[in-house]
C-alpha positions as CSV (number, residue, x, y, z in Angstrom):
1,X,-52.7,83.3,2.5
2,X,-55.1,81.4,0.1
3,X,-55.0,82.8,-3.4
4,X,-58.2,82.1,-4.1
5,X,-59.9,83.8,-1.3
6,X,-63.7,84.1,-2.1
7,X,-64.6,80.4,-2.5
8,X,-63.9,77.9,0.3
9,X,-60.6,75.7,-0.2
10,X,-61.1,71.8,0.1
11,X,-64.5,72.1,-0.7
12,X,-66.5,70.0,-3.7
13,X,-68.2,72.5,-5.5
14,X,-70.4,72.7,-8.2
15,X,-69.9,75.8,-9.9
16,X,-73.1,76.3,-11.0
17,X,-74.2,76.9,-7.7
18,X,-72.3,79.8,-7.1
19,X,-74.1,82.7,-9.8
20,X,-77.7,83.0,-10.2
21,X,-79.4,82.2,-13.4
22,X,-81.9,84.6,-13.4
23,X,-84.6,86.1,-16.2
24,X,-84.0,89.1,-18.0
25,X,-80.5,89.2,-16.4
26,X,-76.6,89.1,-16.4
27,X,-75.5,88.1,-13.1
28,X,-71.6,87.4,-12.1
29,X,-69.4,86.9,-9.2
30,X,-65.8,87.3,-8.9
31,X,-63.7,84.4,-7.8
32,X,-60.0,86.3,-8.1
33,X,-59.1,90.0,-9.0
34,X,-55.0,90.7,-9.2
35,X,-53.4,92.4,-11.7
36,X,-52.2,89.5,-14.3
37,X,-55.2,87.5,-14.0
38,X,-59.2,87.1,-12.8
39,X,-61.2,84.6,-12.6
40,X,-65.1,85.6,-13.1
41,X,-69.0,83.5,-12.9
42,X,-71.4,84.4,-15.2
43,X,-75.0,83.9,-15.5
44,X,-76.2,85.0,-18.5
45,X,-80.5,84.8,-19.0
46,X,-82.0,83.6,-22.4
47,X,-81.8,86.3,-25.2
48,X,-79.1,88.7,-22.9
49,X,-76.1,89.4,-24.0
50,X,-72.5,90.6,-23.0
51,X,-72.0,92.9,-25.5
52,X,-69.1,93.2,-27.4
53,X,-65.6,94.4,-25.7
54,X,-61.8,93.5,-25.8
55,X,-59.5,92.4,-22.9
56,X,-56.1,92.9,-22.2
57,X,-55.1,89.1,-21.8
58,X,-56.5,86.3,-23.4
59,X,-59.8,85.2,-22.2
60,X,-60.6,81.1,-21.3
61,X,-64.7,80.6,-21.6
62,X,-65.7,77.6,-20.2
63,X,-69.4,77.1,-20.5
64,X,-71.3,75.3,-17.5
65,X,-75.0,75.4,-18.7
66,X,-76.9,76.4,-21.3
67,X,-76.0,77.6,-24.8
68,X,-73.4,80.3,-25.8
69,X,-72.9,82.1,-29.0
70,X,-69.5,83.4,-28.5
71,X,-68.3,85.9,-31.5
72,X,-64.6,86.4,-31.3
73,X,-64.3,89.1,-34.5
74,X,-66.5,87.9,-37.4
75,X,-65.9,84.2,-36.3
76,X,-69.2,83.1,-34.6
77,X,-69.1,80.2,-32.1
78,X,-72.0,78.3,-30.5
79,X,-70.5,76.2,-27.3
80,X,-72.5,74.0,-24.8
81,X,-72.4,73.0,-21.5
82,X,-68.6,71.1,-21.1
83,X,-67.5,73.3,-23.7
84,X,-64.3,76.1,-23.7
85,X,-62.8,78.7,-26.0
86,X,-60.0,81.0,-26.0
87,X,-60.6,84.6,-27.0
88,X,-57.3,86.1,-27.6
89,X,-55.9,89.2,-26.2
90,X,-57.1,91.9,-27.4
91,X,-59.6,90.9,-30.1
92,X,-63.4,92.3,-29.9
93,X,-65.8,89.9,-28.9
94,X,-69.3,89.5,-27.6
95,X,-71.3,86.5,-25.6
96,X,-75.1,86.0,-26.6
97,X,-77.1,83.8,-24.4
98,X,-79.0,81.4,-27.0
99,X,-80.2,79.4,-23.7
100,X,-79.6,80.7,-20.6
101,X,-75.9,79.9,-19.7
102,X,-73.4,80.0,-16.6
103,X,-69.6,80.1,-17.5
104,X,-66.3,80.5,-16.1
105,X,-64.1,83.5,-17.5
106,X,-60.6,82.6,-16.7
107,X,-58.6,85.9,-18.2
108,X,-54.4,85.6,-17.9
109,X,-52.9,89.1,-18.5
110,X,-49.6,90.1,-19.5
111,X,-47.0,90.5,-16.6
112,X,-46.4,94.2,-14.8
């Protein structure tokens, strides 16, 4: 039983290909959904923004396209394409699209 069950194994991928970057819009696809961890694509259009929320694990951001402003608190982060941050567990944070981006949201949660 794969683990990763919604994206096809031995495969070459390119990410980017997998969530829509579309106007006006915040589009996302879930790769894996268990209880200590999820794995998440987002799209994110120019000017949108994922407004601000906390999670319970800490949260890996790895930016694929575009431009990010990540704020993690009242720290304020701008990453681009290649780029990652971690947002740690349990601190407010938001993502603002300052170019249209795609990223991967890896989150690890504490253990049941």
């Amino acid at each position: 039983m794969p683990f990763i069950e919604k994206i096809t194994a031995k495969e070459v991928l390119n990410l980017r290909d997998l969530v829509t970057l579309d106007a006006d819009q915040v589009n996302s696809r879930t790769l894996v959904q268990r209880p200590d961890m999820s794995m998440t694509l987002f799209a994110v259009a120019t000017d949108q923004e994922i407004g601000g929320h906390s999670a319970v694990g800490d949260a890996l951001v790895n930016v694929l396209s575009g431009v990010a402003e990540v704020t993690i608190e009242a720290d304020v982060f701008t990453l681009h394409a290649g780029e990652s941050i971690v947002i740690p567990a349990n601190a407010r944070h938001s993502l603002y699209a300052v170019e249209g981006f795609q990223m991967l949201l890896v989150v690890v949660k504490p253990e049941l």
